[in-house]
C-alpha positions as CSV (number, residue, x, y, z in Angstrom):
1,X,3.4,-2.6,33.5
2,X,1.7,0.6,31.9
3,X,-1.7,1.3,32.8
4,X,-3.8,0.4,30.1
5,X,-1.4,-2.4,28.7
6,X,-3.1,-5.7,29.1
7,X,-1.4,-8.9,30.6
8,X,-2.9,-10.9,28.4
9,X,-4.8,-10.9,24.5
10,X,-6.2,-13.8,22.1
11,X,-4.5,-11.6,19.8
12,X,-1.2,-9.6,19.2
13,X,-0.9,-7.6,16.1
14,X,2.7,-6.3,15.5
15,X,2.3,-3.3,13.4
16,X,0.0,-0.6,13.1
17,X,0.7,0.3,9.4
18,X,-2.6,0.2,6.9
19,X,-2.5,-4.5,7.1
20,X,-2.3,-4.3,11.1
21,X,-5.1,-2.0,11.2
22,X,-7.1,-4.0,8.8
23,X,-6.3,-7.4,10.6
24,X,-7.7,-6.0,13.5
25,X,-10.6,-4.3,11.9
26,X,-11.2,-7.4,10.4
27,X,-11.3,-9.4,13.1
28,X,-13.7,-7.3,15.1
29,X,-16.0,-8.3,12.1
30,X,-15.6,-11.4,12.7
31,X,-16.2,-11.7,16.6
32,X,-12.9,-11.8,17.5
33,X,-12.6,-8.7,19.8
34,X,-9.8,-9.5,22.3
35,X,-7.3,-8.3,19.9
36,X,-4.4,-6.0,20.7
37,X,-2.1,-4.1,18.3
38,X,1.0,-2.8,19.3
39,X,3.1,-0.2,17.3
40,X,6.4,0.8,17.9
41,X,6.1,4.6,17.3
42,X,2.4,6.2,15.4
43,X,0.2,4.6,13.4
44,X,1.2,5.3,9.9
45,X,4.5,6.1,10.6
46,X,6.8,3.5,8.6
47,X,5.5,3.1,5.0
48,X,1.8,3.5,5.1
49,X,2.0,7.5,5.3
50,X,4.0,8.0,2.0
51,X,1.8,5.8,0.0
52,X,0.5,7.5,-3.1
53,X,-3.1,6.3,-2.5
54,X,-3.8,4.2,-5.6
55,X,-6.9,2.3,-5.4
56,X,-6.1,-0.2,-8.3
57,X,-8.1,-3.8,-8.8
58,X,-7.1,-5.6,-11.0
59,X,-4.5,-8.7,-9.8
60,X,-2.4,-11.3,-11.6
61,X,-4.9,-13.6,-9.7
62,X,-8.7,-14.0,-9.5
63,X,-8.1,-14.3,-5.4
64,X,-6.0,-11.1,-5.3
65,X,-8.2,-9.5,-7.3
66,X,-11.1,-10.6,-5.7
67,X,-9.2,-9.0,-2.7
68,X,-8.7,-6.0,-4.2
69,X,-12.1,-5.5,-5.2
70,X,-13.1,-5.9,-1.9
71,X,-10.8,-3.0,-0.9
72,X,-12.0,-0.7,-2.9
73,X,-15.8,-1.5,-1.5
74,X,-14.4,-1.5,1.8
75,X,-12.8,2.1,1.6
76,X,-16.2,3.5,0.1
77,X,-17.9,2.8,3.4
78,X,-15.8,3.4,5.8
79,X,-16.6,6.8,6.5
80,X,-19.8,6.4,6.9
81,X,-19.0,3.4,9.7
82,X,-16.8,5.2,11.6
83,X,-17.1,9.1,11.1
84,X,-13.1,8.8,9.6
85,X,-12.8,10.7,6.4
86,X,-10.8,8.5,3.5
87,X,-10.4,10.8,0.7
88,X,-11.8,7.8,-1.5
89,X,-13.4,8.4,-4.7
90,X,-13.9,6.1,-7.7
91,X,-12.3,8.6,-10.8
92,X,-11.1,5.6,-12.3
93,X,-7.6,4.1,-13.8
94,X,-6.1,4.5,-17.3
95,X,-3.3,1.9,-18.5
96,X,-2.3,2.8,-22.1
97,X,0.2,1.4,-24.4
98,X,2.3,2.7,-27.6
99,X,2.9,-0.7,-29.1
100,X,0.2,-3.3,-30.3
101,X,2.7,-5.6,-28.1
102,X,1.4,-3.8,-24.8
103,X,-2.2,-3.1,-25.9
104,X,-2.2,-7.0,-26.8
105,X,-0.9,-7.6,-23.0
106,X,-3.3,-4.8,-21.7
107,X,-6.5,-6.4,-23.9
108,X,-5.2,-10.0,-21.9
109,X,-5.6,-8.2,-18.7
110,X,-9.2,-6.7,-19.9
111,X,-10.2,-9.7,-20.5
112,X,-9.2,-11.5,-16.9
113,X,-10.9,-8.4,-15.0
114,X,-14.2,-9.5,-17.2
115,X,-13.8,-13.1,-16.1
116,X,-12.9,-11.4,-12.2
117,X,-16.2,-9.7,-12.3
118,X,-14.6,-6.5,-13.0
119,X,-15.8,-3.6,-15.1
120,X,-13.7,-2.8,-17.7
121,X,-13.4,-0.7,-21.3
122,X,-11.0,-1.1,-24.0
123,X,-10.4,2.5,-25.1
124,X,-8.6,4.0,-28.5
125,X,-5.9,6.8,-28.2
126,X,-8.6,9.0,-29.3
127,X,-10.9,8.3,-26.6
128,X,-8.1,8.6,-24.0
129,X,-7.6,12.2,-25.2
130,X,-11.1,12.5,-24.5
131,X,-10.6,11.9,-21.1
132,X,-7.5,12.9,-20.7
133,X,-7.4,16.1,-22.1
134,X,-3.4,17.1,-21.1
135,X,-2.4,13.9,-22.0
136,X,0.1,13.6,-25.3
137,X,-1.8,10.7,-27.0
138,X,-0.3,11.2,-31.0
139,X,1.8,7.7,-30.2
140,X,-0.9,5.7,-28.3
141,X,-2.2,2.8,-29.9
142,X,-4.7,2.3,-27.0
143,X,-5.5,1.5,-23.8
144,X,-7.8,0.0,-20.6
145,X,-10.1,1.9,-18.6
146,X,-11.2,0.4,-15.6
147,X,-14.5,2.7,-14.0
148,X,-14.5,1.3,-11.0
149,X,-10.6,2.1,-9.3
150,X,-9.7,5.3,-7.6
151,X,-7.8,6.8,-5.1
152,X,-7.7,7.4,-1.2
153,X,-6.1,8.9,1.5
154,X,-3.3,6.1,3.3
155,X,-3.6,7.6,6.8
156,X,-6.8,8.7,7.0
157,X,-7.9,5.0,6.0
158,X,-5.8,3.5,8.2
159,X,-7.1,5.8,11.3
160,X,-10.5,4.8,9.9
161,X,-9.8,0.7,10.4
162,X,-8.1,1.8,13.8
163,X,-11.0,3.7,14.8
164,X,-13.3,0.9,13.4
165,X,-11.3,-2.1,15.1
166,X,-11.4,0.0,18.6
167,X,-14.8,0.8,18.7
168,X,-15.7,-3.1,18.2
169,X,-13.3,-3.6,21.2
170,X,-9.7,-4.2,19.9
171,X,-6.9,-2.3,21.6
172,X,-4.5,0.0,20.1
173,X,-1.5,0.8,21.6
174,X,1.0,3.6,20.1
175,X,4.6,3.5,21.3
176,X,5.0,0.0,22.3
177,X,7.9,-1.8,20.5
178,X,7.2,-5.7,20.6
179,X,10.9,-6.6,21.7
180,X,10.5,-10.3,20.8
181,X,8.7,-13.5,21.6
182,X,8.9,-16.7,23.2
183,X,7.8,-19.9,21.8
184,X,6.7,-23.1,23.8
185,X,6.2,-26.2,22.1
186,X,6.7,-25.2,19.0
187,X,3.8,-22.2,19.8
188,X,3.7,-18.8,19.9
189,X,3.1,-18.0,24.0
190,X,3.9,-14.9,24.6
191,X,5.1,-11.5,23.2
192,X,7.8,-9.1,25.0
193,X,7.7,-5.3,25.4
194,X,9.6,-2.7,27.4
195,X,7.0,-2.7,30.4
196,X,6.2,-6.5,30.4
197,X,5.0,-9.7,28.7
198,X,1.9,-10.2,26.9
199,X,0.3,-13.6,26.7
200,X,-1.1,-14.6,23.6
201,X,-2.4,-17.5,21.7
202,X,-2.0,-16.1,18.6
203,X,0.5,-13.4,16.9
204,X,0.6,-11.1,13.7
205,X,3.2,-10.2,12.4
206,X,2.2,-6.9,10.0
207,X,5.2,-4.9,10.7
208,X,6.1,-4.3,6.9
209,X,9.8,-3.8,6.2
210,X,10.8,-4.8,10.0
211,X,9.2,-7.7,9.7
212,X,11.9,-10.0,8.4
213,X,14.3,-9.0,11.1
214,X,11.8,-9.3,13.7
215,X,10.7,-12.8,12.0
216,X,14.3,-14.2,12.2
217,X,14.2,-13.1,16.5
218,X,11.7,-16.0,16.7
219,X,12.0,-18.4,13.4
220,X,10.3,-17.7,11.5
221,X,11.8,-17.1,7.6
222,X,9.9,-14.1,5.9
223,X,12.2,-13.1,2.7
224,X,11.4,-9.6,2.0
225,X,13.5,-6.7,1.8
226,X,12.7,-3.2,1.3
227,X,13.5,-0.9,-2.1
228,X,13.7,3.2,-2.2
229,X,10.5,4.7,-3.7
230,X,10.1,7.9,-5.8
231,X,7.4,10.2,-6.9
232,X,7.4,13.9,-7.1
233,X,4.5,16.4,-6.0
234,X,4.0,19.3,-8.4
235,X,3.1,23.0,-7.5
236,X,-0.4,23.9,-8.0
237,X,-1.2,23.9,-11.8
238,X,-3.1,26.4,-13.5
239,X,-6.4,25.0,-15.4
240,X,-5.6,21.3,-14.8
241,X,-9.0,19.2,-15.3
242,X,-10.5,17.8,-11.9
243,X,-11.3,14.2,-11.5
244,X,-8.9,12.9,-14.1
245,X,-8.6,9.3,-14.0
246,X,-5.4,7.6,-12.5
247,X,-2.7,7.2,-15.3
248,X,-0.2,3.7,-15.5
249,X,2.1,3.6,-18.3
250,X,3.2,0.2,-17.9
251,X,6.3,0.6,-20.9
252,X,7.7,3.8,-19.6
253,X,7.4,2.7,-15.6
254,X,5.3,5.7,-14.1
255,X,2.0,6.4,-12.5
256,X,0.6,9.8,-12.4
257,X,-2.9,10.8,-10.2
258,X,-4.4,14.4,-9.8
259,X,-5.2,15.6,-6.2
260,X,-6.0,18.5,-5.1
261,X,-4.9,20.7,-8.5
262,X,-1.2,19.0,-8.1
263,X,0.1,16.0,-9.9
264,X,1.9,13.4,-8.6
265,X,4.0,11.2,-10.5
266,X,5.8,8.1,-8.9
267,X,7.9,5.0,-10.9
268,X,8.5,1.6,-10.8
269,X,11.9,1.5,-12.0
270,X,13.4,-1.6,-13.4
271,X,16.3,-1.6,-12.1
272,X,15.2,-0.2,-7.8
273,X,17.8,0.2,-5.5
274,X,17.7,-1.5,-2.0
275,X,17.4,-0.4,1.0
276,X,18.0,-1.3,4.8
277,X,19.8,-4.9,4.0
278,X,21.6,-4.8,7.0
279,X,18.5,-4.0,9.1
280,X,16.1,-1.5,9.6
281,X,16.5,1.7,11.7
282,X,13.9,1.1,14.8
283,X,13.8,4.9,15.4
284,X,13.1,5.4,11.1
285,X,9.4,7.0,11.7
286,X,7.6,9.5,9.0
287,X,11.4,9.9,7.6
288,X,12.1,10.1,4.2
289,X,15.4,8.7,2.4
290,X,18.0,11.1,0.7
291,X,17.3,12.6,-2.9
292,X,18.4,10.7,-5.8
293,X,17.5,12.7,-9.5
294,X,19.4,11.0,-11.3
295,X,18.3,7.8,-10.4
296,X,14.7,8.8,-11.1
297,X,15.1,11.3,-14.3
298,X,14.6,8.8,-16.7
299,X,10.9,7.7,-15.4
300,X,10.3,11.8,-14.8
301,X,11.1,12.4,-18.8
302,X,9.0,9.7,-19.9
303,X,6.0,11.6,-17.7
304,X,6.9,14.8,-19.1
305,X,6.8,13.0,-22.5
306,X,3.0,12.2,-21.8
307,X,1.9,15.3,-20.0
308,X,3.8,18.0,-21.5
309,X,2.5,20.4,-18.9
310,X,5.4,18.7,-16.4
311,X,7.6,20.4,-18.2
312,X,6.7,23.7,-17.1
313,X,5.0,22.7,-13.6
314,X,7.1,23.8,-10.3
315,X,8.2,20.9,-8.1
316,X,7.2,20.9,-4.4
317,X,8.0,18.0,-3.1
318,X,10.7,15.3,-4.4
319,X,9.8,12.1,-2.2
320,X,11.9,9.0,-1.2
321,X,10.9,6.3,0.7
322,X,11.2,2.9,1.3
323,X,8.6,-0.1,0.7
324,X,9.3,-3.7,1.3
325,X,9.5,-5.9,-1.9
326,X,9.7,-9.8,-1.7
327,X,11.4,-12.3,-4.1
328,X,8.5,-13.1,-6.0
329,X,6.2,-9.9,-5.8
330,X,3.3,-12.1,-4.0
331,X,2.6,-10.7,-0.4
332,X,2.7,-13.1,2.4
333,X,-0.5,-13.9,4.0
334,X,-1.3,-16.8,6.8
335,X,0.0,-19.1,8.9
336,X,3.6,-19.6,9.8
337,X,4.9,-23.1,9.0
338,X,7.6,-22.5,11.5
339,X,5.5,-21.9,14.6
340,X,2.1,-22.0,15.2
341,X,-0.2,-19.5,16.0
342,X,2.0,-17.0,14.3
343,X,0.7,-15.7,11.3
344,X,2.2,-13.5,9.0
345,X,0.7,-10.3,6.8
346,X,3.4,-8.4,5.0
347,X,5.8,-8.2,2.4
348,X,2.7,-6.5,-0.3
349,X,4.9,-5.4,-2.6
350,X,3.8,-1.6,-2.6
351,X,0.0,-2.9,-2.8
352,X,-0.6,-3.2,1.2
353,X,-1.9,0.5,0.3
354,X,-0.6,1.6,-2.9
């Protein structure tokens, strides 16, 4: 067995993506130090890394939202716990509407982040162009400002849990594919890798799109499947404002943040295209998936539509890649019914780290 790789741990987190960092992070916190993570490549390396770094709070629930805010608490301290920069800053999200049908949805969704303990404003168009200043608002009818959301960096808060979670006492281990499991009793016993068995009395399962092939290896169901992702990068743009607020335009499908004098602009498409349905690549590690324009024009005009300085701004990078997406857009999160001791963390539906 590879020096260094333990024969035994109370824990076994398979993943080391932004949710396996935090489990173990989390359960440092908790007491619970004899916890190992095992990734099959880098940390980062599957979806985490290509995350656009929204740090949105507001949920469909007052748990996930309750979760969410905790998040973005979490993030703000991190680099002062463990000497990891994040990147996080609190600049704030805008979701506007150009029909009184969406501002009456986004007003709804105002008034749940109130009753969530959230701090919220209902804006006009004209206070959006206020804050907003490249921002086409002549067919807003309004929007929702929320103060308290932001933006991070996905890696560097991921190394920061990592860093975090060893520090406590947990174990991370790079370049250790978890090959399977067995099951005894109808519990989890102990985990397989290339240089030996791991005993465990408890496993995690956090490996994000993998995780419903590797789920199926040992029985336990996890629907999820995982969907291609675009957003674009622009050049450096000349006299565009610092600090501007996150942008979602919920009608036309796109989400726009500033960083570092660039723009970058990212859709939710209605109609995504899937991905990986006859299994994931083990070796797919920081790899993007082939361009598709066409596919993501549409979303692109409607940006340019709203910031009419896209039109003109260069394009350096045109991204692709995939996040995992389950049936009914809630993440899983706890227990296995199928075995015990397994728990599962996965399937976040491009929220794990936005």
């Amino acid at each position: 067995m590879t020096e260094g790789l333990p024969r035994r741990a109370q824990v076994v987190i398979v993943g080391g993506g932004a949710v396996g960092c935090s489990v173990a992070y989390h359960l440092t916190k908790i007491g619970i130090t004899d916890v190992l993570l095992l990734e099959r490549r880098q940390l980062t390396c599957g979806t985490t890394w290509h995350a656009a770094g929204l740090v949105g709070q507001l949920r469909a629930t007052a748990n996930m939202t309750k979760l969410a805010k905790y998040t973005a608490e979490l993030f703000l301290g991190l680099e002062a716990e463990t000497g990891q920069a994040t990147g996080m800053k609190q600049n704030g999200s805008i979701a506007v509407a150009t029909d009184l049908e969406r501002l009456e949805e986004l007003q709804r969704g105002a008034s749940m982040a109130r009753v969530f303990g959230l701090e919220v404003e209902e804006v006009t168009a004209e206070w959006i162009a206020r804050k907003y200043p490249v921002m086409h608002t002549d067919d807003l009818v309004g929007g929702v400002f929320l103060p308290r959301d932001g933006q991070t960096n996905p890696i560097d808060v991921t190394q920061a849990m990592a860093r975090g979670a060893r520090t406590a006492g947990a174990r991370v281990m790079e370049n250790t594919p978890v090959r399977g499991a067995t099951i005894e009793n109808g519990r989890i016993s102990r985990v397989q890798t290339d240089e030996g068995e791991i005993e465990c009395e408890f496993l995690v399962i956090a490996g994000g799109m993998w995780s419903r092939d590797f789920g199926r290896q040992i029985g336990v169901n996890i629907p999820l499947h995982a969907a291609e992702h675009f957003y674009i990068v622009t050049e450096p743009i000349d006299d565009l404002p610092g600090e501007l607020p996150v942008l979602r335009e919920p009608s036309s499908c796109f989400y726009a943040k500033e960083d570092a004098g660039k723009l970058l602009v990212g859709a939710f498409e209605p109609v995504a295209k899937p991905w990986g349905g006859d299994g994931i690549p083990e070796d797919f590690s920081f790899d993007q998936l082939p361009e598709d324009f066409d596919h993501f024009e549409p979303m692109l005009e409607r940006a340019m539509h709203r910031i009419p300085l896209l039109k003109t701004a260069g394009i350096q990078t045109f991204f692709n890649g995939p996040e995992s997406f389950t049936p009914d857009n809630r993440y899983y999160l706890g227990e296995a019914p199928e075995v015990q001791g397994v728990f599962v963390a996965t399937g976040f539906n491009s929220t794990g780290i936005q």
